[in-house]
C-alpha positions in Angstrom: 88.0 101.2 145.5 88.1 103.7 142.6 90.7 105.9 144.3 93.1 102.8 145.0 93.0 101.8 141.3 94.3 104.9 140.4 96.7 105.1 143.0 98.1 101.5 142.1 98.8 103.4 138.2 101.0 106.1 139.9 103.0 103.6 142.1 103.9 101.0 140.8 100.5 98.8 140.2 99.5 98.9 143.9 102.9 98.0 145.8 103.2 100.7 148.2 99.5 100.7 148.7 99.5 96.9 149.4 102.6 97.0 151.6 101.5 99.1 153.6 98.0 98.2 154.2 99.6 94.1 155.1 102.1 96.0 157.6 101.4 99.1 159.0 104.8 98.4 161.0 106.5 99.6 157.8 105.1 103.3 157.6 108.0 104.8 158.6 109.9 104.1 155.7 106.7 103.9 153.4 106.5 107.8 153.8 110.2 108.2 153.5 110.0 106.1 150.0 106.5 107.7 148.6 107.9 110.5 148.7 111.0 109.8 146.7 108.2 108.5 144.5 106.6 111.7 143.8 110.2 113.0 143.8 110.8 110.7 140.9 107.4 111.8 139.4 108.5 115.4 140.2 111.6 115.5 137.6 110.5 113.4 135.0 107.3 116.2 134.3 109.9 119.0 134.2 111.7 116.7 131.8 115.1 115.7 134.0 114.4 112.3 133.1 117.9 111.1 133.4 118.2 112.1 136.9 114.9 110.4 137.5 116.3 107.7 136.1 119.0 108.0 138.5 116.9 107.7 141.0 114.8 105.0 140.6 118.1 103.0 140.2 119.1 104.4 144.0 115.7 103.0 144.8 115.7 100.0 143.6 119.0 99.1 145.3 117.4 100.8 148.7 114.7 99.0 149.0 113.5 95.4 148.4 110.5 95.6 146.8 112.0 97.8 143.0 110.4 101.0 142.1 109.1 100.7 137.6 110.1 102.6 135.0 105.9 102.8 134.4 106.6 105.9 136.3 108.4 107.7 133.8 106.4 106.2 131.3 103.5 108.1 133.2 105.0 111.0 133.6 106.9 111.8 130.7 103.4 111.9 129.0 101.4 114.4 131.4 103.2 117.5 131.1 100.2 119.3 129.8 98.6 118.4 133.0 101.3 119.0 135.6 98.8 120.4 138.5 96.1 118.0 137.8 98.4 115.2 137.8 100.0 116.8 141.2 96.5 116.8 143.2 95.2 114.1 142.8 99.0 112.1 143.7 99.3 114.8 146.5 95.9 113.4 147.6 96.8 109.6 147.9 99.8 110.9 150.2 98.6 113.0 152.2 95.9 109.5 152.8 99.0 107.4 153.7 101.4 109.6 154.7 98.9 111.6 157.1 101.4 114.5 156.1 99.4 118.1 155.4 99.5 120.0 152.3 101.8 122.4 154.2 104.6 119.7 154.8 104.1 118.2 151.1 104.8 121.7 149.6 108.2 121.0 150.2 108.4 118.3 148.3 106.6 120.6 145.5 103.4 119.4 146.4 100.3 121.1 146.2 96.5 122.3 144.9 95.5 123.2 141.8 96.0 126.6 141.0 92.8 128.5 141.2 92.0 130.8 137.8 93.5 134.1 139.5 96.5 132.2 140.6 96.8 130.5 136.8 96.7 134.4 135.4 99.6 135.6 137.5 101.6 132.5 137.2 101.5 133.1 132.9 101.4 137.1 133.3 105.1 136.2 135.9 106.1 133.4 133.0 106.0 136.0 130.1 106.3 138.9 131.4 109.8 137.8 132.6 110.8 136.3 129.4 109.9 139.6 127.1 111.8 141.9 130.1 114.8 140.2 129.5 114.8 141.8 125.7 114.7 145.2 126.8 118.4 145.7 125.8 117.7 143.8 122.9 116.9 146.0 119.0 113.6 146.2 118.4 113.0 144.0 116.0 114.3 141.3 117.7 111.7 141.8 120.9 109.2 141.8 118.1 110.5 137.9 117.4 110.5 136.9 121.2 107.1 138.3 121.3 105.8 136.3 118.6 107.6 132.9 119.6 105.6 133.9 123.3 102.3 133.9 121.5 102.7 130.9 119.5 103.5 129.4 123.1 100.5 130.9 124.2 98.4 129.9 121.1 99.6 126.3 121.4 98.9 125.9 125.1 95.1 127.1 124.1 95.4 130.8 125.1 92.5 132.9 123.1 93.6 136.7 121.6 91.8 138.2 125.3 93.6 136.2 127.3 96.8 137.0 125.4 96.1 140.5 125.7 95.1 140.3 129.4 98.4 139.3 129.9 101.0 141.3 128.3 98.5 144.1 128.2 98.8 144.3 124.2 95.8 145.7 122.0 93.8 143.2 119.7 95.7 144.4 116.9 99.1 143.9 118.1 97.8 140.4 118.9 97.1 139.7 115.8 100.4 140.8 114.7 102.1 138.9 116.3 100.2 135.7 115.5 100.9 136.4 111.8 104.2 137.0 112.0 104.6 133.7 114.1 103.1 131.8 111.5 105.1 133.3 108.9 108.2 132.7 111.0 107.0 128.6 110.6 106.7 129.0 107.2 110.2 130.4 106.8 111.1 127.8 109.1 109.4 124.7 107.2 110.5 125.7 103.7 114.1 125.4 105.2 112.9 121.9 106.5 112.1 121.2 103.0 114.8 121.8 101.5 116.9 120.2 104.3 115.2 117.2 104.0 115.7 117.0 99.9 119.4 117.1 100.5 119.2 114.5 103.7 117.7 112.6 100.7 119.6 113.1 98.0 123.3 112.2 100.4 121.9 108.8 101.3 120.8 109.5 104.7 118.2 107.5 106.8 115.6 109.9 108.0 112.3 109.7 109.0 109.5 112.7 107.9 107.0 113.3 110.0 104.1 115.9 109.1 100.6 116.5 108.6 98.2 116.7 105.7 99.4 118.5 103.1 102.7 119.8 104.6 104.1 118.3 100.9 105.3 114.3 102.8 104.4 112.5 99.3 105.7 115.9 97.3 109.3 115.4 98.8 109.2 111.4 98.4 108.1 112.0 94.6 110.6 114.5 93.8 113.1 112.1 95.3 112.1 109.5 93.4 111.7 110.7 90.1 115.6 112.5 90.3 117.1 108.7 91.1 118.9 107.5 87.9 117.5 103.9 86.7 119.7 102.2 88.4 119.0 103.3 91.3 115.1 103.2 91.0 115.6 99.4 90.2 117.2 99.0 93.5 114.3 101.0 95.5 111.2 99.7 97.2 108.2 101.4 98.4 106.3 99.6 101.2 103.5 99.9 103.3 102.0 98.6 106.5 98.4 98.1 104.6 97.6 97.4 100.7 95.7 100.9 101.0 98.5 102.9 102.0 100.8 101.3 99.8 98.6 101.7 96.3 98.4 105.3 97.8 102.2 105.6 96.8 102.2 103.0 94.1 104.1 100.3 96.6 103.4 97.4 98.2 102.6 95.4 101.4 106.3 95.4 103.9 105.0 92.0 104.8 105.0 91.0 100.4 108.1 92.8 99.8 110.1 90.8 102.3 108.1 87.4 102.5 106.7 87.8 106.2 104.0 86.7 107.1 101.0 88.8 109.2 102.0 87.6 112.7 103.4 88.8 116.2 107.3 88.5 116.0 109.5 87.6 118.8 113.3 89.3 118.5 114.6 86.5 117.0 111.7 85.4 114.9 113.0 82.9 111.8 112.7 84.9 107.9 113.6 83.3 104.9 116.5 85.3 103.0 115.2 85.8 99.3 117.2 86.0 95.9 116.4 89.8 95.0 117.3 91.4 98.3 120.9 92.1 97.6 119.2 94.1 94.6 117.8 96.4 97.6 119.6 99.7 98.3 116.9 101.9 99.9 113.7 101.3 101.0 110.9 104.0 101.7 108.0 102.9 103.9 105.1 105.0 104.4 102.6 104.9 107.0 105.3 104.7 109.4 102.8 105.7 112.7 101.0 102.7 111.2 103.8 100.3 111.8 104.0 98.1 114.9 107.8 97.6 116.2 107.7 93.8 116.1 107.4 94.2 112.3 109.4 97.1 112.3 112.3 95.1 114.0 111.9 92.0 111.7 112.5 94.0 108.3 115.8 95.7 110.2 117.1 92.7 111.3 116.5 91.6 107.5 118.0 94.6 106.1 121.2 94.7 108.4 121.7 90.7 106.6 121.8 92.3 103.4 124.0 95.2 104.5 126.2 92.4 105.8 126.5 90.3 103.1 126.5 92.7 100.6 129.2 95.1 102.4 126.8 98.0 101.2 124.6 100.3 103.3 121.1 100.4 102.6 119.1 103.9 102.8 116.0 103.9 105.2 113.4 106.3 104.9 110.5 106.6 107.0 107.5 108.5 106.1 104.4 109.2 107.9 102.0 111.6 110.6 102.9 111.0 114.5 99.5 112.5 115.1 97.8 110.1 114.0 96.8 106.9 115.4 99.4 104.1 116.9 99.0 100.7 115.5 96.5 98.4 116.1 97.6 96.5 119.5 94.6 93.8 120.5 94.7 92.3 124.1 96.5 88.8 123.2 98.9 90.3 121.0 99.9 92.7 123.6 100.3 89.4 125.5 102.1 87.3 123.4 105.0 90.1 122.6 105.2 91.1 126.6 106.3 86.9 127.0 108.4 86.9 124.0 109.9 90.3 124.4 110.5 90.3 128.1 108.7 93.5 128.5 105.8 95.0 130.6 102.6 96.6 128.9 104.0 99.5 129.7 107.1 99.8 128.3 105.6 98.6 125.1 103.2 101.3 125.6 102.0 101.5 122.1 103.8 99.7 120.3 105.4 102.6 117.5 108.7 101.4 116.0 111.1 103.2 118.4 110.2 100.2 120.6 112.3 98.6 118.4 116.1 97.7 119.5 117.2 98.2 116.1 115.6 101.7 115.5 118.6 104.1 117.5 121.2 102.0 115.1 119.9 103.5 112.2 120.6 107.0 113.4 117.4 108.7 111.3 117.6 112.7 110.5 114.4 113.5 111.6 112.5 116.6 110.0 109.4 117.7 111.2 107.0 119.4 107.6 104.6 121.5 109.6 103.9 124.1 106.4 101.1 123.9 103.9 102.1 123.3 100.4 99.2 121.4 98.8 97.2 124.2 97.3 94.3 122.1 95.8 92.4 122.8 99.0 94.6 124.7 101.3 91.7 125.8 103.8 91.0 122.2 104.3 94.6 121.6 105.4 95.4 124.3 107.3 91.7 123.2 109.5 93.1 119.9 109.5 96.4 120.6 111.0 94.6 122.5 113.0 92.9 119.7 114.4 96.7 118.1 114.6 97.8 120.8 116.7 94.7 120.8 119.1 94.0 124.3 118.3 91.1 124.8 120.4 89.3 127.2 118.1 88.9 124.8 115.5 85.7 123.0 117.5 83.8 125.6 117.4 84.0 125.7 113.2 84.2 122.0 113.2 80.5 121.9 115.4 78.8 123.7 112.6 79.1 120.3 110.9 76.6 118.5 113.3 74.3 116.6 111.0 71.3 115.4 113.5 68.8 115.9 110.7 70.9 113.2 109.0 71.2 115.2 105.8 74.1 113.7 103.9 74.2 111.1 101.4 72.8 108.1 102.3 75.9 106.1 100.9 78.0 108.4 103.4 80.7 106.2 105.3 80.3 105.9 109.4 83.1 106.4 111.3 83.2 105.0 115.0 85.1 105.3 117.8 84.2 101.4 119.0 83.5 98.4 117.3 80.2 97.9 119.0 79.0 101.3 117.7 80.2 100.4 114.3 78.2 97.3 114.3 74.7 98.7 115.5 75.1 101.6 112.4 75.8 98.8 110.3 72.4 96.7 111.6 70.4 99.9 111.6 71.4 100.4 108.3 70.9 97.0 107.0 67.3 96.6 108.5 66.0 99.7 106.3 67.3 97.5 102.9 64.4 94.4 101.5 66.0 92.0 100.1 68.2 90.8 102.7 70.1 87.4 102.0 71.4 85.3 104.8 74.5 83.6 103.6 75.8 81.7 106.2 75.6 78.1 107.0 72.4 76.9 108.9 75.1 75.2 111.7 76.4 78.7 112.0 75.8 80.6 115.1 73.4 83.4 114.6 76.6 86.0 115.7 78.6 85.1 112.8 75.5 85.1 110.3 76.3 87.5 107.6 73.3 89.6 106.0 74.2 91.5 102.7 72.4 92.9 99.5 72.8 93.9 96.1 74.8 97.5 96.4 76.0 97.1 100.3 79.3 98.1 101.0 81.8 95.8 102.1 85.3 95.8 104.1 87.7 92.3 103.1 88.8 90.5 106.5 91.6 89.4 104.8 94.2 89.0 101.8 94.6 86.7 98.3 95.7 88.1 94.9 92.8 89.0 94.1 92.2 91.5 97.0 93.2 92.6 100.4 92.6 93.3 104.1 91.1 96.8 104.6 89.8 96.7 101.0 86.5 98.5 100.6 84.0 97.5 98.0 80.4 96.7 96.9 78.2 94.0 96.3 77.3 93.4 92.7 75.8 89.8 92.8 75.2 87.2 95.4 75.5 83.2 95.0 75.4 80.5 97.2 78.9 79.8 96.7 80.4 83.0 96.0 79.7 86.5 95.8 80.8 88.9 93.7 82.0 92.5 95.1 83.4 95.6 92.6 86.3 96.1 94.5 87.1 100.3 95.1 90.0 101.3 93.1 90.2 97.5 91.9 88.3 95.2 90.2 85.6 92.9 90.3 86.3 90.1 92.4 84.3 86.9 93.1 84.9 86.1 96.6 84.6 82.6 98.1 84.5 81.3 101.6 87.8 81.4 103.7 88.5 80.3 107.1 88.4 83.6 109.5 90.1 83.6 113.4 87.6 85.7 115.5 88.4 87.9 117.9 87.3 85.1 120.4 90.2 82.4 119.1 87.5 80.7 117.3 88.1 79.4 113.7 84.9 79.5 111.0 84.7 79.1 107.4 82.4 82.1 105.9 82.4 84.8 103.5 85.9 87.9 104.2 83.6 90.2 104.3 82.0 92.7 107.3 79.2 95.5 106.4 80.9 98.5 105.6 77.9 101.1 106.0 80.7 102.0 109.8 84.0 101.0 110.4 85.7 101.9 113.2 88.3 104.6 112.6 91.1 102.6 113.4 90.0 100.6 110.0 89.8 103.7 107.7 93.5 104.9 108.8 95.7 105.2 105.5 91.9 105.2 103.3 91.2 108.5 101.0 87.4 108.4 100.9 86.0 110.2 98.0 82.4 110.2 99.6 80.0 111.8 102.8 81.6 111.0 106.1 79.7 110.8 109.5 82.2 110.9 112.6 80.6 109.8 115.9 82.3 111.1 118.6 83.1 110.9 121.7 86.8 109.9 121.2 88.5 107.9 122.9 92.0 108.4 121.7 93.5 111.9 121.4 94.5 111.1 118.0 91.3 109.8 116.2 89.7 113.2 115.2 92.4 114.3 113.5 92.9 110.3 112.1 89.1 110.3 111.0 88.9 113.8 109.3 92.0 113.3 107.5 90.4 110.4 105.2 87.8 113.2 103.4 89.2 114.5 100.1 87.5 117.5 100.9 86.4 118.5 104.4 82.8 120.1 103.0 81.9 116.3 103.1 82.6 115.5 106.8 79.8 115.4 109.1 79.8 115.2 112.9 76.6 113.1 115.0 77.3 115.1 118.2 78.5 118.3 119.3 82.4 118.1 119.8 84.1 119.2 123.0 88.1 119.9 124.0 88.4 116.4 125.2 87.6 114.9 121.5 90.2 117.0 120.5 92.7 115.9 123.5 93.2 118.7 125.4 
């Protein structure tokens, strides 16, 4: 059964398996259409996704039952595991095809390459590449042969292997690593400066980069060089309150009067008095943003540009390494109906989902350099981290805390919900003093036990604070309870009516322990105290997402020894 699941992923959810397992009669042409399959699969992991394209429309017009485009969505994602990826579909064919591995190798079809056969194929790869430059003036072999080894570097390759390869000594390795690096720099500084003047002409673009690569640097010195005018007619938004007090904005659902829901393409908005005052808007966070909301504010902005005969200057800011929006079951449901689109080609849900996002035509500039010099080291590991440098795990394993010695205020950090919620129960249980605040009528599950001093995470938004806030307890009441808000105020918070995760409605406190949150939560948070991460992760992107919230990485701590697959390679 396991094998036919994940045969039923490859092709299509199951209809070739199905088929042919209902009428064997139709094997003929099953073989001659699985293969055209793998064909398919075949060009869109060397990247010729057009002609892929190309073909599944021949397909679909060849045969009755259509071929998905959740085949290029699964290919065009497993490039880094090419021959993995190749077994195991070579092994569901050779199953219902009965063809041998000899026949399939025609079709490009084959085993995974054994260790031997992996060292000649990269010694053949770039070997050939550097013999090409033989004509070429020294100096500028020496640049092939460092672009090589960042290849190499990238792809996970240590300095032995590297030398093993080309034959080079340990020194020239090294080299040639430095120079590749400065190379970036050169390269990024460029970027910089590019993106400045992208800025500064009124272009949409969209900055991408990771920690301290100088993101809110470039937005800043933007900002500040706008004449008044100009400033009056700029907004800085946010998907959540936390990112946008990071960069002194607000909410994008507060600065044009949405409300936090799923949108359909054609979702109603109310037009409001100050938006012909808008002439550019800078949103942060932008890997945070879910293309529903994404396409309601363009639809919203291309009004105003309408009305206004002006053209409004988008810029996006934020880190495509780190985690894609929140995406729960039912609201993956309800946009699939009201979009018209499979799971799959929502994937997950980043703004280029979006109709509207190609119209906009963004610059894109890629900050890869470190500029932030109030803890450089602590960048460069965390970029690390971004670029799945391999090395890094074994520096970032030194940081296993079993003997629990960090502060006992530190902040949890959990892959899962459910592991969020045992830390948090643990936790409590070692506290006297416990209140039960709920209701009596209350089922035990939604009971909520707090203290004097526990940290807290809000549910939810009023004036007076907002969803992903973090805070502590300062008093409890029957009625309310009052909670020193971090980076706020003191608040007295009052009951509210929460929707579960279950569809149910209850009226209790907005508040969940915050001893763990999942790391999901703490994206966009700068945490100022002790972090404990507790892998395994589930999502390539959460380990760089979770040690990106320390100010300083001395204070992140690790339950479990780290391996390549929490890094997501």
């Amino acid at each position: 059964m396991p094998k036919r699941r994940r045969w039923s992923v490859h092709c299509n959810n199951g209809y070739y398996y199905k088929l042919y397992k209902k009428n064997p009669d139709i094997i003929d042409q099953q073989k001659q259409n699985i293969l055209w399959v793998y064909r398919i699969c075949h060009y869109a992991l060397n990247e010729n996704h057009d002609l892929a394209k190309e073909k599944i429309e021949s397909l679909n017009k060849m045969f009755t039952y259509p071929l998905s485009t959740d085949l290029l969505i699964q290919t065009e994602s497993a490039e880094q595991k090419n021959d993995k990826y190749k077994k195991k579909v070579g092994h569901h064919l050779r199953k219902i095809t009965g063809l041998t591995w000899e026949q399939l190798s025609k079709y490009h079809i084959r085993r995974d390459f054994t260790a031997e056969e992996r060292k000649e194929y990269d010694k053949n790869r770039y070997k050939g590449k550097l013999k090409e430059n033989n004509s070429k003036p020294k100096s500028e072999q020496i640049n092939e042969q460092a672009k090589v080894v960042q290849e190499l570097v990238k792809e996970g390759k240590t300095e032995r292997e590297i030398m093993e390869i080309f034959g080079f000594s340990r020194s020239k390795v090294k080299s040639l690593k430095k120079k590749s690096i400065q190379d970036k720099d050169n390269k990024d500084n460029v970027n910089f400066d590019a993106a400045l003047q992208l800025l500064r002409e009124g272009h949409n673009i969209r900055i991408n980069g990771g920690a301290g690569t100088g993101k809110t640097t470039l937005l800043r010195l933007f900002v500040d060089n706008l004449t008044d005018e100009e400033k009056k007619g700029t907004i800085i938004v946010a998907p959540s309150n936390r990112a946008a007090s990071n960069v002194g904005g607000i909410t994008i659902h507060k600065a044009f009067n949405l409300e936090p829901k799923n949108y359909s393409p054609n979702s109603p908005y109310q037009y409001m008095e100050n938006f012909p005052n808008i002439s550019k808007v800078i949103i942060d966070e932008c890997s945070m943003l879910r293309f529903d909301l994404f396409h309601q504010v363009a639809r919203i902005i291309r009004e105003i540009e309408n009305r206004e005969n002006k053209k409004i200057q988008i810029i996006l800011c934020g880190d495509n390494a780190q985690l894609p929006p929140v995406m729960p079951k039912d609201d993956l449901k309800s946009l699939c109906k009201a979009w018209k689109m499979n799971k799959s080609q929502i994937g997950k849900g980043q703004i280029e989902k979006s109709p509207l996002y190609n119209s906009f035509q963004f610059s894109e500039i890629e900050l890869t350099s470190i500029i932030r010099q109030d803890n450089i080291a602590d960048a460069l590991n965390c970029n690390r981290v971004r670029y799945k440098d391999p090395s890094i795990i074994k520096l970032l394993n030194t940081k296993v805390n079993p003997e629990k010695r960090y502060d006992q205020n530190a902040l949890h950090l959990c892959s899962y919900r459910s592991e969020a919620k045992n830390v948090n129960e643990t936790i409590i249980q070692q506290h006297d003093y416990v209140h039960f605040v709920e209701e009596s009528t209350m089922d035990d599950s939604y009971s909520l036990e707090v203290y004097v001093g526990m940290p807290v995470y809000f549910m939810l938004s009023t004036s007076k604070y907002s969803k992903g806030d973090l805070g502590k307890i300062t008093k409890i009441n029957k009625k309310t309870i009052k909670v020193d808000v971090i980076g706020g105020n003191e608040v007295l918070v009052k009951k509210q009516i929460i929707d579960l995760d279950n569809g149910m409605k209850i009226r209790q406190f907005p508040l969940e322990p915050a001893h763990a949150i999942t790391i999901h939560k703490a994206q966009g948070m700068t945490i100022n105290q002790d972090i404990v991460i507790h892998p395994p992760m589930f999502d390539d992107a959460m380990l760089y997402t979770a040690i990106t919230r320390a100010t300083n990485l001395s204070n992140v701590y690790f339950t479990q020894l780290l391996t390549k697959k929490d890094l997501g390679i």
